[in-house]
C-alpha positions as CSV (number, residue, x, y, z in Angstrom):
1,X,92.0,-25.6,-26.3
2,X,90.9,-28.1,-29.3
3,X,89.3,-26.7,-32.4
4,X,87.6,-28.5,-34.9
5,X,89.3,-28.0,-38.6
6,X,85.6,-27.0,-39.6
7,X,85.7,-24.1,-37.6
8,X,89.8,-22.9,-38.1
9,X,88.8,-22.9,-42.0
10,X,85.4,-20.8,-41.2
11,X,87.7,-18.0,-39.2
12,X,90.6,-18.1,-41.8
13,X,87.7,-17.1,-44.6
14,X,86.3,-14.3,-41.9
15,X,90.1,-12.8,-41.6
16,X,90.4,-12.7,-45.6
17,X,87.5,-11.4,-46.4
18,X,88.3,-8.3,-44.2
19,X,91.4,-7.9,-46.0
20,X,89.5,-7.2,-48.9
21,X,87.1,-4.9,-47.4
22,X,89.1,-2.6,-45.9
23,X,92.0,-2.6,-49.4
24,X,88.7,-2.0,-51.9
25,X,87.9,1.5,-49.5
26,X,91.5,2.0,-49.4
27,X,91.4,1.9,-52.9
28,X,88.1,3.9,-53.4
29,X,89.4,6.5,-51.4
30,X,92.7,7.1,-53.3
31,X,90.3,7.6,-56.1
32,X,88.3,10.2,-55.5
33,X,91.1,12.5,-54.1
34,X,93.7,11.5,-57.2
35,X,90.0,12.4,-59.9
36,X,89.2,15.8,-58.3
37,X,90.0,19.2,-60.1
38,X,92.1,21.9,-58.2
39,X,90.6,24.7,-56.5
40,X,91.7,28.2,-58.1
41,X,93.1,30.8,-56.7
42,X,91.1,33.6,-55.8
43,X,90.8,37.2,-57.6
44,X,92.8,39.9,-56.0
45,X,91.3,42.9,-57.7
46,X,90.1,45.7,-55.3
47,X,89.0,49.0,-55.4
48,X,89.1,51.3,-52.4
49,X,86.5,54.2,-52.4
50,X,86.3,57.2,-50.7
51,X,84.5,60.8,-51.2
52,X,84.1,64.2,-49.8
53,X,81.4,64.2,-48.1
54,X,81.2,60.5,-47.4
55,X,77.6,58.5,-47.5
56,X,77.6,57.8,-51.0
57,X,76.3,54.5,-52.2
58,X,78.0,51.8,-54.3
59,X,76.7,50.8,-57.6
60,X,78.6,48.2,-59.7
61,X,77.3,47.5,-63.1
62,X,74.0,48.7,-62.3
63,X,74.0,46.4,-58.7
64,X,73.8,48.3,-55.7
65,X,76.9,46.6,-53.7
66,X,75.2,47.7,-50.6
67,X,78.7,49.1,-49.3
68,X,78.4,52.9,-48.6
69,X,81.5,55.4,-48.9
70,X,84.2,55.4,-47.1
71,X,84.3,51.4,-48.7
72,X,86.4,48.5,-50.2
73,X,85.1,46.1,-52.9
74,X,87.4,43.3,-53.2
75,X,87.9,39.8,-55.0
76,X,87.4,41.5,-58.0
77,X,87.9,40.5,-61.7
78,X,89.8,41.9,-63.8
79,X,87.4,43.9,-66.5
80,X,85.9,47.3,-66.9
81,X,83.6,48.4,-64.3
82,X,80.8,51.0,-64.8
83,X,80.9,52.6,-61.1
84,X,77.2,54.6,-59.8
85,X,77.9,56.6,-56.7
86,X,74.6,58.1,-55.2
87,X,73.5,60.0,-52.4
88,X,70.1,61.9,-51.5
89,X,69.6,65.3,-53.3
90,X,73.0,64.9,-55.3
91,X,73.5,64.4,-58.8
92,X,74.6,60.8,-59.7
93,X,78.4,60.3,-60.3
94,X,79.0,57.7,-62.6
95,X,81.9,56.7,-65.0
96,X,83.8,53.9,-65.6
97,X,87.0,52.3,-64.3
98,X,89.6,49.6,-66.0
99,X,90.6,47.0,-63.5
100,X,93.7,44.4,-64.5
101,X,94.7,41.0,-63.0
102,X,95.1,41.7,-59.2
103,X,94.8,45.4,-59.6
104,X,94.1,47.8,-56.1
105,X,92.4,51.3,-57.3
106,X,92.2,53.6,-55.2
107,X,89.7,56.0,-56.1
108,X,88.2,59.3,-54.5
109,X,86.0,61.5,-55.4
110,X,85.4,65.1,-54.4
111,X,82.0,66.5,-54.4
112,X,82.7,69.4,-53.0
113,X,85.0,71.0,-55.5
114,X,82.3,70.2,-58.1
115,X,80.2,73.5,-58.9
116,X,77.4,70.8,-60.5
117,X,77.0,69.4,-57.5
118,X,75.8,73.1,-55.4
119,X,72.4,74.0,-55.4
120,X,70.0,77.0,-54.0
121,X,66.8,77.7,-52.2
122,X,65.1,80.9,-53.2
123,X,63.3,82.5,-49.5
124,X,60.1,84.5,-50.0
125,X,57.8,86.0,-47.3
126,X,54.7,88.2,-46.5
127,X,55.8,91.0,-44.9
128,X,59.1,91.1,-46.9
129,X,62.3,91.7,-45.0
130,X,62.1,89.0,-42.9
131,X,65.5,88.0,-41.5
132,X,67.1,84.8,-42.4
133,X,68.5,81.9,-40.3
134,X,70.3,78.8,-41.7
135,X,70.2,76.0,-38.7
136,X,71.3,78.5,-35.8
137,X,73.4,81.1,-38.3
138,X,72.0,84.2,-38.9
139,X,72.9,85.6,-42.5
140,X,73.3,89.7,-44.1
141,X,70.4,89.2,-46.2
142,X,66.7,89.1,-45.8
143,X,63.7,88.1,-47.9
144,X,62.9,88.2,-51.0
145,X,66.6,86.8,-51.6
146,X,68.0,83.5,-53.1
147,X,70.9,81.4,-51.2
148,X,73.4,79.8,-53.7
149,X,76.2,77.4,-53.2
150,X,74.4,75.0,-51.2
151,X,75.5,71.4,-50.5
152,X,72.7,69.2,-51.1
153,X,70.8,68.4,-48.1
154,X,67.7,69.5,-45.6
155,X,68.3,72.9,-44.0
156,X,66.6,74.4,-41.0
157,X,65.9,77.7,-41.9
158,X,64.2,80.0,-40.0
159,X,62.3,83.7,-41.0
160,X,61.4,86.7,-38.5
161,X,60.1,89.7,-38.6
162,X,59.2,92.8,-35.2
163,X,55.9,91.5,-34.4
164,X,55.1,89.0,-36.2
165,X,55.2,84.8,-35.3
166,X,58.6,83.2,-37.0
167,X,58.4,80.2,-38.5
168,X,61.2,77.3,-38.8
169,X,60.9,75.1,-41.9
170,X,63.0,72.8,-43.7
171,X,64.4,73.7,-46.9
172,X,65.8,71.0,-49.7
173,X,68.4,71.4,-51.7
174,X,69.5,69.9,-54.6
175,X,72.1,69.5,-56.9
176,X,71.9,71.9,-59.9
177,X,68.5,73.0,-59.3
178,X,66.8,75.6,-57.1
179,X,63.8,75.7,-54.9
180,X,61.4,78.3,-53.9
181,X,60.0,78.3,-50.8
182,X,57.1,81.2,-49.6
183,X,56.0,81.3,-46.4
184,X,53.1,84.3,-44.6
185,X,54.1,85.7,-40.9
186,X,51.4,85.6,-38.8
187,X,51.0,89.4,-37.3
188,X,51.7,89.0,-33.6
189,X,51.4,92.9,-33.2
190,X,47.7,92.9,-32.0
191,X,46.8,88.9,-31.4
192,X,49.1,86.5,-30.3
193,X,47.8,82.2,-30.7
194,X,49.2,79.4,-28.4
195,X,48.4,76.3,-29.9
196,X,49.3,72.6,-29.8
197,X,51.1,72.8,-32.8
198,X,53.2,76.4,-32.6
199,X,53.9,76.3,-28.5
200,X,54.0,73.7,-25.7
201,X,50.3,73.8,-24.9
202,X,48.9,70.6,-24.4
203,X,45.5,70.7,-25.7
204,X,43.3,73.2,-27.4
205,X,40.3,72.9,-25.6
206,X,40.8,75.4,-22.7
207,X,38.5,75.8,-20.2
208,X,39.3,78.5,-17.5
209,X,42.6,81.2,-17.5
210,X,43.7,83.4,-14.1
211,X,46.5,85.6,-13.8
212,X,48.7,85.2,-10.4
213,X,50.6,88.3,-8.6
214,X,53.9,87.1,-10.2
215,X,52.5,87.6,-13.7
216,X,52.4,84.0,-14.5
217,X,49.5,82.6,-16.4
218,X,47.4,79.5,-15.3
219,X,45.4,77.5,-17.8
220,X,42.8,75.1,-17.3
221,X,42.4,72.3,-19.7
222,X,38.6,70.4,-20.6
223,X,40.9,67.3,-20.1
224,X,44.0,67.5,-19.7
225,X,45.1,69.2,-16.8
226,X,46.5,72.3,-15.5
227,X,49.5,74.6,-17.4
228,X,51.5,77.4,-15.7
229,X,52.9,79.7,-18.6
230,X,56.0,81.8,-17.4
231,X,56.0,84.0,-20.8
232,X,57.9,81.9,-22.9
233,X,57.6,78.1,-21.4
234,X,54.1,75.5,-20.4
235,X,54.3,73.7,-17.4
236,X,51.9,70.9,-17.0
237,X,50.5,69.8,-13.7
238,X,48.2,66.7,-14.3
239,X,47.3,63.6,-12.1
240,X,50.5,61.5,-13.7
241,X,52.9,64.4,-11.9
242,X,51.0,66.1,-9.3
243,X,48.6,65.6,-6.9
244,X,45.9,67.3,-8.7
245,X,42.4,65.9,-7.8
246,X,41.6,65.7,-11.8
247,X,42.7,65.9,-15.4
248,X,39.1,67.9,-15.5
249,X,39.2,70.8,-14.2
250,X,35.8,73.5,-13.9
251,X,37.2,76.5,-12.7
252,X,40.6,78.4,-11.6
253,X,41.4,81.4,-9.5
254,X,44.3,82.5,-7.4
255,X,43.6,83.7,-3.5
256,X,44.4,86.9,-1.6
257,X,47.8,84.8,-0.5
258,X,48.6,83.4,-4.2
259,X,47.2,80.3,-3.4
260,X,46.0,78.8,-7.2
261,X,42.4,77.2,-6.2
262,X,42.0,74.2,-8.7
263,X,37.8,73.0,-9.1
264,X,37.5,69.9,-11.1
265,X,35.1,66.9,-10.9
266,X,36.8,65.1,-8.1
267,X,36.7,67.5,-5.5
268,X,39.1,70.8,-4.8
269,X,42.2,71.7,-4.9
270,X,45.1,74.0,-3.7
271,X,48.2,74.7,-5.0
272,X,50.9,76.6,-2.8
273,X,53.6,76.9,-5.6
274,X,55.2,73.5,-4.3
275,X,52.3,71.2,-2.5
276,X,48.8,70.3,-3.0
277,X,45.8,70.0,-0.6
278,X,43.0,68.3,-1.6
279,X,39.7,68.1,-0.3
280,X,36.5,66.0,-1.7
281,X,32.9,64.3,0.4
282,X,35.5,61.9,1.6
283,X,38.0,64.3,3.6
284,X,35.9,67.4,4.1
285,X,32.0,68.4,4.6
286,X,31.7,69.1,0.5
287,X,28.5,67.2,-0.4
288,X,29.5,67.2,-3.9
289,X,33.0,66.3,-6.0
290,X,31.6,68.8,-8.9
291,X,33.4,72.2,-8.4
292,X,32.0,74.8,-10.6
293,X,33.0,78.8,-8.7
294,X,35.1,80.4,-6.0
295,X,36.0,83.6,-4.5
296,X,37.7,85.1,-2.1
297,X,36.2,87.9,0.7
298,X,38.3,90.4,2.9
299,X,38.4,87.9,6.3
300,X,40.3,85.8,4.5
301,X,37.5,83.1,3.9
302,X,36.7,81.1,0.7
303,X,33.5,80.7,-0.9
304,X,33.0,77.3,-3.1
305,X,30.4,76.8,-5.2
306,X,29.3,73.0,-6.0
307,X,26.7,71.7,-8.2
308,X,25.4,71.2,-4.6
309,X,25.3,74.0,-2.9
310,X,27.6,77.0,-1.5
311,X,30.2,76.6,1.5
312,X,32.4,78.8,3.3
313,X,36.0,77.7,4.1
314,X,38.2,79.6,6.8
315,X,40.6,77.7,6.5
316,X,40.0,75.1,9.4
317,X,35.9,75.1,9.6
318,X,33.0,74.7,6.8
319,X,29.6,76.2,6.6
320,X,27.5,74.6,4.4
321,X,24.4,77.1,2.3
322,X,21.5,75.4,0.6
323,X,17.9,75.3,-0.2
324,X,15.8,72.9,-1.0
325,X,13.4,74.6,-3.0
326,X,15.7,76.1,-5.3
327,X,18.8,73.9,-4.7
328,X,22.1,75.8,-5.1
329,X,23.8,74.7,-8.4
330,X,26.1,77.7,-8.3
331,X,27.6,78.1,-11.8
332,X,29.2,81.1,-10.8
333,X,29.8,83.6,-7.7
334,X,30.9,86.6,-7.2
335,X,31.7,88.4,-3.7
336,X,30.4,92.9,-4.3
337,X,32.0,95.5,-1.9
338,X,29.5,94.9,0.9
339,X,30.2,91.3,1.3
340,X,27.4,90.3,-0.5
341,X,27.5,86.9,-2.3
342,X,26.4,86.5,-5.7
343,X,25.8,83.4,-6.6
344,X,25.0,82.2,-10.6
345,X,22.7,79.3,-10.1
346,X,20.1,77.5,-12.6
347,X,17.1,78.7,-11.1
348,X,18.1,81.9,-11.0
349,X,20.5,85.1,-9.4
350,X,20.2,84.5,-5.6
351,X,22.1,86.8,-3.1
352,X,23.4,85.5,0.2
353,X,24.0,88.8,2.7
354,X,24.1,88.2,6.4
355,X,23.2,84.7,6.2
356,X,20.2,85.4,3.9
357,X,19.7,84.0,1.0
358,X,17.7,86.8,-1.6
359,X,16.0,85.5,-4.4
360,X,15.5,87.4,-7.6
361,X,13.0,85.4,-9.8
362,X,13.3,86.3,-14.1
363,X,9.8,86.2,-13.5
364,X,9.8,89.3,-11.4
365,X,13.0,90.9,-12.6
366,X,12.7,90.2,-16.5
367,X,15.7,89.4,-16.8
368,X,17.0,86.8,-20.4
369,X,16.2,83.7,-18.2
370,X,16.5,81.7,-15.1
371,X,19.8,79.7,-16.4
372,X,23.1,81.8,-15.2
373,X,26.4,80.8,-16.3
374,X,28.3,83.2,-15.2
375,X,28.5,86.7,-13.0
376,X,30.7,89.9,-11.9
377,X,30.5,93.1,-10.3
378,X,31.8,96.3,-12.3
379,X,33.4,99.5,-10.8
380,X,30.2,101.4,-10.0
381,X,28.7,97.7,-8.5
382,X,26.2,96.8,-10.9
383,X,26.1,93.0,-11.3
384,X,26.8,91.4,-15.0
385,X,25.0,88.0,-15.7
386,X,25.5,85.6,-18.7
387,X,22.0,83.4,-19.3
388,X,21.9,80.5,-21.4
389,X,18.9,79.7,-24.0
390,X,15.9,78.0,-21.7
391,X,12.6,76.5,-22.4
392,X,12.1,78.7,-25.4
393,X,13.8,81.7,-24.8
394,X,17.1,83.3,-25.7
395,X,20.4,84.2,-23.9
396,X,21.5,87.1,-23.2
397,X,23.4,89.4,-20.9
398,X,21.5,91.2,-17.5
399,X,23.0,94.1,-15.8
400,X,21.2,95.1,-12.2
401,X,21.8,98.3,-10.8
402,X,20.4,97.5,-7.6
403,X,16.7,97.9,-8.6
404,X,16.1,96.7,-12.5
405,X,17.7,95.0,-14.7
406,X,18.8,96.2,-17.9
407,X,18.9,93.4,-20.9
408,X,21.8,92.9,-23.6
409,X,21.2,90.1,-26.3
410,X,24.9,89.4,-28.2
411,X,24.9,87.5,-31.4
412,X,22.3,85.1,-32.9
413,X,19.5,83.4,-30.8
414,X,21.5,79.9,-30.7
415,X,24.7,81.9,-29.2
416,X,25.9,80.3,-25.7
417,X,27.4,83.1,-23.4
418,X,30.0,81.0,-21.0
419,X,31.6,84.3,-18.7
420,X,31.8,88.0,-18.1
421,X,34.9,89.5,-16.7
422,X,34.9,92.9,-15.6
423,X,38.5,94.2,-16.1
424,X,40.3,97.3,-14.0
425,X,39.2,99.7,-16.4
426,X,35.8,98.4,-15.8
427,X,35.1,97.2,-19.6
428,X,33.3,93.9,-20.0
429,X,34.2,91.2,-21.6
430,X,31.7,88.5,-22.6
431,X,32.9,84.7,-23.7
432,X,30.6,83.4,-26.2
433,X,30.7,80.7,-28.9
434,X,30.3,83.5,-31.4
435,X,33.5,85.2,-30.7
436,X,34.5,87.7,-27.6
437,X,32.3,90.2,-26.8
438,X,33.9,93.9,-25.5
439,X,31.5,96.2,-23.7
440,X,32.7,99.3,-22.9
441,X,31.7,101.8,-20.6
442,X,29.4,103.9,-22.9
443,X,27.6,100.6,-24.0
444,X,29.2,100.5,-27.1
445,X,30.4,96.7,-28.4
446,X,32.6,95.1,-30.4
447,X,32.5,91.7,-31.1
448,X,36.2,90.0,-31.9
449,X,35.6,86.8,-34.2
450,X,37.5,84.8,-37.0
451,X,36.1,86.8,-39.4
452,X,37.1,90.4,-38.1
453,X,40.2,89.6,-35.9
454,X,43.2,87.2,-36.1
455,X,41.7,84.9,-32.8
456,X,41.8,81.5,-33.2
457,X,38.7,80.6,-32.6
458,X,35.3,81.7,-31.9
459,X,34.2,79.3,-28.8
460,X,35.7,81.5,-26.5
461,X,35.2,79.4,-22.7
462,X,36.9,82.5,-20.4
463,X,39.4,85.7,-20.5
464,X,41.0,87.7,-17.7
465,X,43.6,90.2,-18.3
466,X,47.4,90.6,-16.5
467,X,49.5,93.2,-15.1
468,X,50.8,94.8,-18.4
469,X,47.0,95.3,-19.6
470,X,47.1,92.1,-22.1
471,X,43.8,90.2,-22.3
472,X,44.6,86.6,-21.9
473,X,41.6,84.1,-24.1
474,X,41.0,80.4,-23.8
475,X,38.8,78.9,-26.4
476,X,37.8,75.4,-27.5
477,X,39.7,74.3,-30.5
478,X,41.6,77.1,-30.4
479,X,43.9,77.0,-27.6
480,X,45.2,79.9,-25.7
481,X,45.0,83.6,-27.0
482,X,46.8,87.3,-25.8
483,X,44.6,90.2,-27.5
484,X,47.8,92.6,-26.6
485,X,47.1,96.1,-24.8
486,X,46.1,98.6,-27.1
């Protein structure tokens, strides 16, 4: 191939100048690696901590490190340190420590050994001589007494006494100082409370209690389902767990075969110990979901009462009781000796006998008024009705002996009487929002209330008493109550 001279010279130029470019960042580059300083070598001071107990935290010159005993801090200076260990509810260790050029210190410190570092809890309570558990130990001593030599820390301590609630608290100690705590049993030998907050009750607001041949103790919620209470632990049956129609349950009461009977807004149900059968206006001939009553006769039938109307269930076939004049809202029934029905309604005490229903007007009979909330039969068969403040006039409490009735007013004139429960020794008991009511069999009362009596509370919704004689109280607000056998 020919070139021109023109263009040889142009490359030649193109070649040198390359040379130049590439020597200058040669040259640039030996320059800033030969100008820069050397690195130093890194510290080598360290101090290893440790302590009995460990958890302490690290302070260096007044900088929390962050590193928690057992710990290293390392690339250290040499100089003198002023070392901070701390740890919740102990005194502050802190002194100072020389470290030289590339020095390890090892350094421990025991806590333990040091006397400054024990503290104690003084333990007082009403009754005195309550015994004294620390966590799950039970000490020789009771209270009034104070407990010295104490690491610092919380403490579980608990305090009982015969008959009275104990109580579990946590006690702090601290180093060097001590602190008093005081704390008031609650006398368990007459009333015993089961609330939210002191047992595994679920809810306060009770509505309905029953008692089962095996002693165990049902409890109806306002809201929150059923409870089964063994003696010393709450089962809960609700509609997350079971097949419980309802959360909101009306009414409770076990059968002649220990079946539990559950009313609640969304129709019936039945509780065998292990299944459920439910019946509502969908599944059965109930013309209403709103279960308020039920009891039990000598055939073996079961009598439900609905806010619309009564029915008898034999186990396979329904008969359905009404009137549409009065219309059967039956609050509450009870079944006497001669198979009678007596049915609490709001128009009045009807009686179904023989397929007949028997009205008894309050206009006739006198009796508080024509709103019943409740009824039962005592031992000699005189029928016990709770009325409810209507159109002007008060509540109060009939008894009918067959021909008259005989009236009882309880508490103010705004008082709201819920149930009656006649118990085996044929005293009455009357649930009212001003306390329990006890009738007994001379007609002489006593009225159990917050101010008189250790109940929780005074809106008392049912009672019903077991097999060792203990009355068992639900309330609103106040949970579950056991007014022991006297």
């Amino acid at each position: 191939m020919i070139y021109k001279r023109s263009e040889i010279v142009k490359k030649n130029l193109y070649f040198i100048f390359f040379l130049l470019t590439i020597t200058l960042l040669i040259q640039g580059c030996e320059q800033e690696i030969s100008t820069s300083p050397l690195e130093p070598e890194p510290q080598k001071g360290k101090i290893v901590f440790d302590s009995n107990p460990h958890g302490f935290t690290i302070f260096l010159n007044g900088r929390n490190t962050g590193s928690i005993t057992p710990d290293s801090l390392t690339f250290l200076d040499a100089n003198d340190y002023l070392i901070t260990l701390k740890k919740k509810y102990y005194k502050d260790s802190v002194f100072t420590l020389q470290l030289f050029q590339d020095e390890t210190k090892n350094l421990f410190i025991d806590f333990i050994s040091n006397p400054a570092m024990y503290g104690k809890i003084n333990l007082f309570s009403i009754p005195a001589g309550a015994s004294i558990k620390i966590f799950d130990s039970l000490i020789t001593s009771h209270t009034p007494d104070t407990i010295d030599n104490l690491l610092p820390g919380e403490y579980s301590i608990t305090l009982s006494y015969p008959q009275h609630r104990s109580v579990t608290f946590k006690a702090i100690v601290e180093s060097g100082m001590m602190n008093l705590y005081s704390n008031v049993l609650q006398d368990t030998s007459v009333w015993v409370d089961f609330q939210v907050f002191n047992s595994g009750l679920i809810s306060n607001n009770l509505k309905s209690v029953t008692v089962d041949q095996n002693d165990y103790k049902w409890i109806a919620t306002i809201d929150k389902g059923l409870m089964k209470f063994d003696g010393s632990k709450f089962f809960v049956f609700n509609t997350s767990n079971s097949s419980i129609p309802s959360n909101r349950i009306n009414v409770i009461k076990i059968d002649n075969s220990n079946n539990l009977w559950v009313g609640t807004n969304n129709g019936l149900g039945i509780f065998n110990g292990t299944s459920w059968t439910n019946f509502n206006k969908n599944n059965s001939p109930l013309t209403s979901n709103d279960i308020l009553s039920f009891d039990f006769d000598d055939q073996g039938n079961a009598w439900i009462g609905a806010s619309s109307g009564l029915f008898k269930f034999d186990g396979t076939s329904w008969t359905y009781y009404n009137d549409s004049d009065y219309n059967l809202w039956c609050n509450d029934l009870k079944i006497s000796i001669d198979n009678s029905i007596w049915i609490a309604t709001n128009t009045g005490i009807i009686k179904l006998k023989n397929e007949i229903l028997t009205y008894y007007p309050d206009s006739v009979y006198l009796y508080p008024t024509n709103t019943v909330s409740a009824i039962d039969i005592d031992q000699i068969g005189n029928i016990w009705s709770c009325h409810q403040n209507t159109l002007g006039k008060r509540n109060g409490v009939s008894i009918f002996d067959g021909l008259s009735f005989t009236n009882k007013y309880l508490g103010t004139a705004s008082n709201s009487l819920n149930d009656v429960y006649v118990d085996y020794n044929n005293r009455k008991w009357i649930s009212t929002i001003e306390g329990l009511v006890l009738v007994r069999q001379d007609g002489s009362t006593t009225i159990f209330n917050k101010a008189n009596s250790l109940i929780s509370s005074d809106a008392i919704t049912s009672c019903c008493k077991d097999n060792s004689g203990n009355i068992w109280i639900t309330t609103y607000g106040g949970g579950l109550n056991k007014l022991k056998n006297q």
